[in-house]
N, C-alpha and C positions, 0 to 999 in steps of 0.2 A: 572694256580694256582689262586684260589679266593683267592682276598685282603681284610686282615683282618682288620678292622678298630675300633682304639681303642675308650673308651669310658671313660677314665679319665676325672676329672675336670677341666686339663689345656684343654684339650681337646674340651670339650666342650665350654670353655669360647674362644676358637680359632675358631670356630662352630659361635657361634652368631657373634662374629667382624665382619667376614666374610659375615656371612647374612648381618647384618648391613651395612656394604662394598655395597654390591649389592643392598643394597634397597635406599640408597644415592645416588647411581652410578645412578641408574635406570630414577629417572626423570629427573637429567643431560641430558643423552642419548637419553630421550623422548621429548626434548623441542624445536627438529627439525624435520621436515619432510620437502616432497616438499609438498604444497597445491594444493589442485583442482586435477578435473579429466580430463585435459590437455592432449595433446601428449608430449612425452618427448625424450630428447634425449639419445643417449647408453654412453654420461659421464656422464650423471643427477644421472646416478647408481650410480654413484663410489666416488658421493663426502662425504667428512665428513669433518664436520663443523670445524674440529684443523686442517684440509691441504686445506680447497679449496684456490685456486687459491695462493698458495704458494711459487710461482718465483720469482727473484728479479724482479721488475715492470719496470726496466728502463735502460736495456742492453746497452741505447746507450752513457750511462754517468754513468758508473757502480764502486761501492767502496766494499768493501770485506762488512765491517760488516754494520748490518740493520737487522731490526725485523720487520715482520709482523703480522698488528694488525686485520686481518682478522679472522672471525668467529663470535660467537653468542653474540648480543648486548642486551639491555635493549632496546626498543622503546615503544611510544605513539602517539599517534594521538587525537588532543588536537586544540581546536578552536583558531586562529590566534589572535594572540598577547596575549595569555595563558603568561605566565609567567613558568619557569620549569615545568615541572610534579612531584606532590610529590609519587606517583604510575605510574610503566610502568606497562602497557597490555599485558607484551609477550615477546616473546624474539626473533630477525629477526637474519637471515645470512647474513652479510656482508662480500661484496660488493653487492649482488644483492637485484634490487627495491623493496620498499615495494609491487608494483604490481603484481611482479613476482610469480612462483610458487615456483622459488629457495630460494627464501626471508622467505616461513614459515608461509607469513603470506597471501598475494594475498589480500590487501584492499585497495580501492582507500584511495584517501588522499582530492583531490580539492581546489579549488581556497581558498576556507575560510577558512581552518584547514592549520595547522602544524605539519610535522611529525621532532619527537623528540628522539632519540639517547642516550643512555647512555654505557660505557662500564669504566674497568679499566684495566691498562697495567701497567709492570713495568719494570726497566730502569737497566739495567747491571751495577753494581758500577764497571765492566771494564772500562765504558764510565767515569767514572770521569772526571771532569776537561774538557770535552768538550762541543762544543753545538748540541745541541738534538733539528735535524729537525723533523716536524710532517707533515707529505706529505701524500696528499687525490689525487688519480688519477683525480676522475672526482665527481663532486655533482649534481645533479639538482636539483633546479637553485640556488635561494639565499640559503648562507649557510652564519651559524653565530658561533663559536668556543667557548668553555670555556674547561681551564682545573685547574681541580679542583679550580673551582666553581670562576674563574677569567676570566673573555673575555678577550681573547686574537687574535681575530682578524676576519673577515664577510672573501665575494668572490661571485661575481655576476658572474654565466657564468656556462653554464652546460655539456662542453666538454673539459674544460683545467684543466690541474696539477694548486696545488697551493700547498703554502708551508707557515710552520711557527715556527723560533725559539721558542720554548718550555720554553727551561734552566733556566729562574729566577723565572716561574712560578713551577716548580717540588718544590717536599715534599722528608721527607725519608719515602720509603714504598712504596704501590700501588699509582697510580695518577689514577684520575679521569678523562676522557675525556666526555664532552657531547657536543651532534652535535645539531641544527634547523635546517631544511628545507622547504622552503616555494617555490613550485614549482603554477602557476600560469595555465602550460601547454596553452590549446588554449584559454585560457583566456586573456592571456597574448601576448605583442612583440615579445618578447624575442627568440631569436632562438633554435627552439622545433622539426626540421626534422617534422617526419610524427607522431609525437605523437598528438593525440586529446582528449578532453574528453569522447567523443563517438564515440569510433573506429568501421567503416564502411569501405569495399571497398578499397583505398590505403590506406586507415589511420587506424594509430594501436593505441594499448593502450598505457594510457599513462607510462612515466620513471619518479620516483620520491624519490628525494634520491640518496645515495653515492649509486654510479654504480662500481665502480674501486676499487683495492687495496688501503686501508689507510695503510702506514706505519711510523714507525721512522726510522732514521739515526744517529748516531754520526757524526759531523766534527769538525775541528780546528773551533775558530773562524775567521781564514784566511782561505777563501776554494772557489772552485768552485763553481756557482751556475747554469751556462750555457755554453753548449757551439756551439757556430758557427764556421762550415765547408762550405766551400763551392770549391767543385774542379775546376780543368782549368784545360781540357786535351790539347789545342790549345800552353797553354805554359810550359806544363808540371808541373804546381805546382797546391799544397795544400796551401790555407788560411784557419786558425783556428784563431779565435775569442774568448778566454772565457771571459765570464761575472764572474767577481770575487767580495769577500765582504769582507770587513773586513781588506785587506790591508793595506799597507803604501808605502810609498815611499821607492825604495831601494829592494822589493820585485819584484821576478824574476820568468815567468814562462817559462817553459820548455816543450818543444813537442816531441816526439820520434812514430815513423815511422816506422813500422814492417810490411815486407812481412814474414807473419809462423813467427817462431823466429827469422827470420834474420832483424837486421837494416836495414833500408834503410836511413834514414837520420832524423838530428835531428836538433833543432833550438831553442835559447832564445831571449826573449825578457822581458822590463820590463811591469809588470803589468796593462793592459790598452791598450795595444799596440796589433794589429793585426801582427799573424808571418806566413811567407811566408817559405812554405817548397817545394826545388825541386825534385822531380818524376821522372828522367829520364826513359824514354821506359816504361812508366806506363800500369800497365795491365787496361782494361778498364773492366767497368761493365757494365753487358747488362742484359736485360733474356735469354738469353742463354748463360753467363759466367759471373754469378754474382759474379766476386773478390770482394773484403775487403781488404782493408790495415788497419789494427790495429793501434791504436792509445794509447801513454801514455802523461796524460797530468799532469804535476806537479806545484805546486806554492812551490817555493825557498825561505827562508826567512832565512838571515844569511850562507845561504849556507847547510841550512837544509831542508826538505822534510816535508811540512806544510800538505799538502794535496794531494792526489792519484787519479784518476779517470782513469776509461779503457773505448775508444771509440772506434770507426771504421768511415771510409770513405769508399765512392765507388767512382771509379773517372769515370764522364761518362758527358755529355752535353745533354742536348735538346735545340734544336735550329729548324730554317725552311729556305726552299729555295726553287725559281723557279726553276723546272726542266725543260728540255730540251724539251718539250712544254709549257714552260708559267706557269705549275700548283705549289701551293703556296705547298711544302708536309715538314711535319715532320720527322726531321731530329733526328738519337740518333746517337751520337760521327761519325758528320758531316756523315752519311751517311742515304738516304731517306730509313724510315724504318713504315710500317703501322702496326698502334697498336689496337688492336683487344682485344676486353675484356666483362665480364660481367658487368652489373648493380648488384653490391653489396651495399646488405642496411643491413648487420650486424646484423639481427635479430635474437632469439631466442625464441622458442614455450619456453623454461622453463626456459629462463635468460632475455628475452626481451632484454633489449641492453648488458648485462652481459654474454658475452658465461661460458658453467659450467666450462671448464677448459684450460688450456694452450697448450692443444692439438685440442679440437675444436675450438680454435682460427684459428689455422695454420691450421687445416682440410679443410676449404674452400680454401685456398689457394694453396694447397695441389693440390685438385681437380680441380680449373684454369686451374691448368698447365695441369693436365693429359687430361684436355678436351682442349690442344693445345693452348689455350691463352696464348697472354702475356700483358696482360696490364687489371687493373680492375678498374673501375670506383666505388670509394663508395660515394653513393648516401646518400646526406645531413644527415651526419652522421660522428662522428669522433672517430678516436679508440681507443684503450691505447694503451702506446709505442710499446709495444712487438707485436703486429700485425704490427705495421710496420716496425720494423727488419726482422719478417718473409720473410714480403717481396723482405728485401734486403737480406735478405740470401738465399732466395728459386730464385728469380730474377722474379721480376711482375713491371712491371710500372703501377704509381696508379695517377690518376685525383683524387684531394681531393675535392670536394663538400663543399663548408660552409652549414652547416646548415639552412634550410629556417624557416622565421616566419612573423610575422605581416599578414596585410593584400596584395591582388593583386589587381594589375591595370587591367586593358582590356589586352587579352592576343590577339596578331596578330602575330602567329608564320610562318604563310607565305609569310612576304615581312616583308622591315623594317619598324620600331614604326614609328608609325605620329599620333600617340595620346597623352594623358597625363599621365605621370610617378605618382605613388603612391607618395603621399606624408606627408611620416612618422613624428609623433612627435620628438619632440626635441630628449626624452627621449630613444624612440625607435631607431634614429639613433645611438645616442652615444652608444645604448647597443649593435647594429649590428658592429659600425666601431670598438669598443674594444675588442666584441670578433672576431672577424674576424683576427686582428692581433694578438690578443694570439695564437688564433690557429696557424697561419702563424711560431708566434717566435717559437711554441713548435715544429711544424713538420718540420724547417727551415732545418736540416741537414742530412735529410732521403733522400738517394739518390736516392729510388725507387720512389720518388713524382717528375712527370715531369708536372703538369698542376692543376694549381689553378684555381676553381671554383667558384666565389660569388653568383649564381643565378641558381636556375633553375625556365628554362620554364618564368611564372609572377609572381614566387611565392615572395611576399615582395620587390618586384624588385624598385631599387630607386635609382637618382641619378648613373645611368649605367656608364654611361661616367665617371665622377669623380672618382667613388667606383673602376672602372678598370682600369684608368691612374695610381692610388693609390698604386693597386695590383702590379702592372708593374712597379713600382718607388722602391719600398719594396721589390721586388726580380726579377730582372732581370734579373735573372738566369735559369726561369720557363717561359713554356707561361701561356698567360691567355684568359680562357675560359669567357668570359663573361658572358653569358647567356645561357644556356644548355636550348637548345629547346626553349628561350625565346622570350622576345621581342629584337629583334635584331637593332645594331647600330655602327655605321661604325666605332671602337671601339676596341682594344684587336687583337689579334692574331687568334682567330677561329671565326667560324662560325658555328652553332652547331644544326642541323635538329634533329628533333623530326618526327618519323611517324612511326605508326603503323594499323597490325601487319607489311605488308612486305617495304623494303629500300626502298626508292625514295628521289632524288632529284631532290625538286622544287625550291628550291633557290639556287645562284652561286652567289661567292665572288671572285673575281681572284685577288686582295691582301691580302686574307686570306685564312689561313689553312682550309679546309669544310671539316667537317667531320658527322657520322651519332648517334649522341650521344642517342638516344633510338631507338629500333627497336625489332621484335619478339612480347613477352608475349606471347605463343604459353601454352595455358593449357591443365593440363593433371590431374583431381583430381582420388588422388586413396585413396582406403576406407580403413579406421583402420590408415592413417596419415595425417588427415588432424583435423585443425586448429576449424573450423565448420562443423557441418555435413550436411550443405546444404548454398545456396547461394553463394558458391566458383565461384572466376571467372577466365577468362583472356579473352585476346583480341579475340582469339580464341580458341576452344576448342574442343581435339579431347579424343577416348575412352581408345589407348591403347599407347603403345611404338612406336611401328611398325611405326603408323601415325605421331606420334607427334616429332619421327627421320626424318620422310617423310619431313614433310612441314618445318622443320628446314634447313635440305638442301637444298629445294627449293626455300627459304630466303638466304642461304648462297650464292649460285649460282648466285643469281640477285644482290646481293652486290657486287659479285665480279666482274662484268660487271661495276658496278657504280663504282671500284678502278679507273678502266682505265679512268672511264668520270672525276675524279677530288676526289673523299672520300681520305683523308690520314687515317682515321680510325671510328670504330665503335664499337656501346655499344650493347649488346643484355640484353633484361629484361626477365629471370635474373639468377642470381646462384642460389637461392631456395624460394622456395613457403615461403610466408610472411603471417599469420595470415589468411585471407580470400582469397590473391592472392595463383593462383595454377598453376604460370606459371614459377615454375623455372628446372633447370637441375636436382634438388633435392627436395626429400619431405621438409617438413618444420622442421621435426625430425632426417633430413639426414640421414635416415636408406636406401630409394631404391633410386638408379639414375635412372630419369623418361625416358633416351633418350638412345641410343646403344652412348655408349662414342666413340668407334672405330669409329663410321662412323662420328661424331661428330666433333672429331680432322683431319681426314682426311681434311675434308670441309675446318675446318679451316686454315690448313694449306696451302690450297691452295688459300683463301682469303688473307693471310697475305704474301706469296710469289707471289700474282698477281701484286703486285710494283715494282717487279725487274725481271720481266718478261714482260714487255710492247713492 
């Protein structure tokens, strides 16, 4: 049956709103795209600008309510020390770089400009009466704060959470938030991983600007701000630490301890105070039985319930011991266990350091496991919380990488340093030794991080000795890798060989853990996903799969020779193709896996049980 459609006056005056509707709606809708003609990946499809990246951002200290201020901003790009902009150029996606394709906009920024942020949000009169945090995952680098049109506070540092009470600076109505950015990249100290101004070869483009979820929060003004875990399977308990604000004396917090819904045990203490919770017959976490014991942690005030947060622990140990010839091996919950992992550097063809969604986050990790690893190395590079949940909840053990930057010394990666250590400006150490411990205090309670990294290779290497007794003093509950591939120094817990493509050890520690922290780069560029269409490299380079499974195995095979001579573990470069590198398990668009995964995990597995087969 044809619909007959009428033609009255209300009619029509419902006719034009309607058009009108869609022709308003329309450059809305059109004020995003991805930029450039990129490879991309199969989540770059599916985002839209009102849900990307729309999770709560920080599972492991998690409150019911929060709004996320993600999606489409005002920005500009404006000569340093501009004063506001009275006109933006455009409108970007955030969280991802202005460099990115995700962003909308794909334009460098550099050392002398300033890129400039505008948005407005507004505040639930649910939240009355409380204080409204404004929480930025991550900036690169300097960031400078106003909301409506008051500073309210700067943040040097381009891989740590920061946060800031809001509440006397709010209006009734929308608020105004504007950001600055003043990213320096390889102009600069400051630590930048592999970002340079002219990305060639390992070095990619540059990250500049908010990379992470910016959100709000409501809290009491008595409330959580951190918290520290740290388990003891040896004595069977939990220590929990939180860092709290706004207290007083007389304020009581409270711990509760859940296996699934059941209790396991609970404990108070006042304010300030470290509380010690007993675990009897505690299930341990491992990669292959990554338990969780849930966490509720409350501040008491009057005998009332100020503040809520839901955590989790893993209870597990890293530790090391001579085994029964003399060799120094890595130990996870006292028993010698070889950890075997890729080189992850967290990259994206269409997010650069921003994966598109919450799923290709955990997609790489994902894929670890099915290619039989357990343990992943991210390389000078740090992620947002929710990648490292993933990892305690899928079970990965992760070597965390600080960030490299400044300049190198002479690099003598085969015998130890007898030269002279770089030696950094004032300015540049305070900015490596303070981010270095932010990092440390944010990642402090992730039970999948068993091994802190301040160095690779000679990249900005300084004050070794010092920088790693430091590391070691600050958590002594991790080992510490000193120098990945670096210049080596009788120092730290590992010893950490660089060679490539295939394993060798040329150097021996027999009071330290030896392990083979880069090896492979085995490439394999295939056409329609790659990053450039010519100049692709790796260490070597073969045509198809077949091959490039081949000589994978026959790298896995002479490592596993080298378990028995002394490796407690090893890195393969890497999990996917990086910009102009084409030597990972995966294109750089994660659409083919370049290797037979089957024969892949086999290998592996038989590398990572040659330790308990000696």
């Amino acid at each position: 049956m044809n619909q007959i459609i009428s033609n009255t006056p209300k009619t029509k005056v419902l006719r034009i709103l309607f058009l009108l509707l869609i022709a308003i709606s329309q450059p809305i809708m059109g004020q995003w795209s991805p930029s450039g003609d990129k490879i991309k990946t199969k989540w770059a499809e599916k985002i839209t600008p009102d849900t990307v990246l729309s999770e709560y951002p920080r599972p492991i200290m998690e409150r019911d309510e929060w709004k996320n201020l993600n999606g489409l901003w005002d920005y500009a790009i404006q000569k340093k020390g501009s004063t506001a902009p009275t006109n933006y150029q455009g409108k970007i996606l955030v969280p991802f770089a202005v460099e990115s394709s995700l962003s909308g906009v794909m334009k460098e920024v550099g050392t002398d400009k300033e890129l400039w942020y505008n948005t407005t949000f507004e505040v639930s009169s649910s939240w009355k009466n409380q204080a409204i945090l404004l929480h930025f995952g991550a900036v690169d680098w300097e960031t400078v704060v106003w909301v409506n049109g008051i500073k309210v506070g700067s943040h040097l540092g381009g891989y740590t959470p920061f946060s800031f009470d809001i509440t006397p600076f709010l209006v009734d109505g929308p608020q105004q938030l504007t950001v600055k950015v003043w990213d320096p990249t390889s102009d600069g100290p400051q630590p930048r991983g592999k970002q340079v101004n002219k990305p060639e070869g390992i070095w990619y483009t540059s990250v500049t600007g908010i990379w992470q979820t910016v959100w709000i929060e409501p809290v009491s003004k008595k409330h959580i701000e951190h918290i520290k875990t740290v388990p003891d399977i040896d004595n069977g308990i939990i220590k929990v630490l939180p860092i709290v604000k706004g207290v007083e004396y007389g304020d009581i917090i409270e711990v509760v301890v859940f296996e699934g819904d059941n209790e396991v045990t609970t404990a108070k203490a006042a304010v300030g105070e470290e509380l010690v919770l007993s675990v009897p017959n505690a299930k341990l976490w491992s990669p292959e039985s990554p338990f969780l014991y849930d966490l509720k942690i409350k501040i008491l005030s009057n005998n009332d319930v100020v503040d809520e947060v839901e955590s989790y622990v893993g209870m597990r140990k890293i530790s090391m011991k001579k085994d029964a010839f003399g060799i120094v091996r890595m130990q996870l919950n006292n028993e010698d266990y070889f950890q075997f992992g890729p080189l992850d550097q967290g990259w994206w063809p269409d997010g650069l350091y921003t994966a598109p969604s919450d799923d290709a986050l955990k997609y790489d990790i994902e894929k670890t496991k099915e290619l039989g690893f357990n343990m992943i190395r991210k390389h000078v590079k740090v992620e947002p919380a929710r990648w490292y949940t993933h990892c305690d909840r899928l079970g990965i053990l992760v070597w965390q990488d600080m960030p490299s930057g400044d300049k190198s010394p002479q690099w003598q990666n085969h015998n130890y340093f007898d030269g002279s250590e770089l030696k950094r400006s004032a300015v540049s150490e305070k900015i490596y030794r303070t981010e270095w411990k932010d990092i440390m205090d944010y990642l402090y309670s992730y039970p999948s991080i068993v091994v802190w990294v301040p160095f690779n290779e000679a990249w900005g290497q300084f004050k070794t000795e010092e920088i790693t007794e430091w590391t070691k003093a600050y958590d002594s509950n991790r080992l510490v890798n000193s120098a990945s591939g670096g210049n080596f120094y009788r120092t730290g817990d590992i010893v950490d060989l660089h060679n490539y493509p295939g394993p060798d050890m040329y150097l021996y520690d027999a009071q330290r853990v030896n392990v083979l922290g880069e090896y492979g780069g085995i490439g394999l560029p295939l056409k329609n996903h790659l990053w450039k269409p010519d100049n692709n490299w790796g260490y070597v380079k073969f045509k198809n799969s077949k091959e490039t499974t081949a000589e994978y195995v026959k790298y896995a095979k002479e490592l596993k020779k080298l378990v028995k001579a002394g490796f407690s573990a090893a890195v393969y470069t890497q999990t996917t193709d990086v910009e102009g590198e084409v030597n990972g398990f995966m294109t750089y668009d994660r659409k083919v896996d370049k290797m037979n995964i089957k024969e892949v995990k086999t290998v592996n597995m038989e590398v990572i049980n040659a330790l308990n087969h000696q």
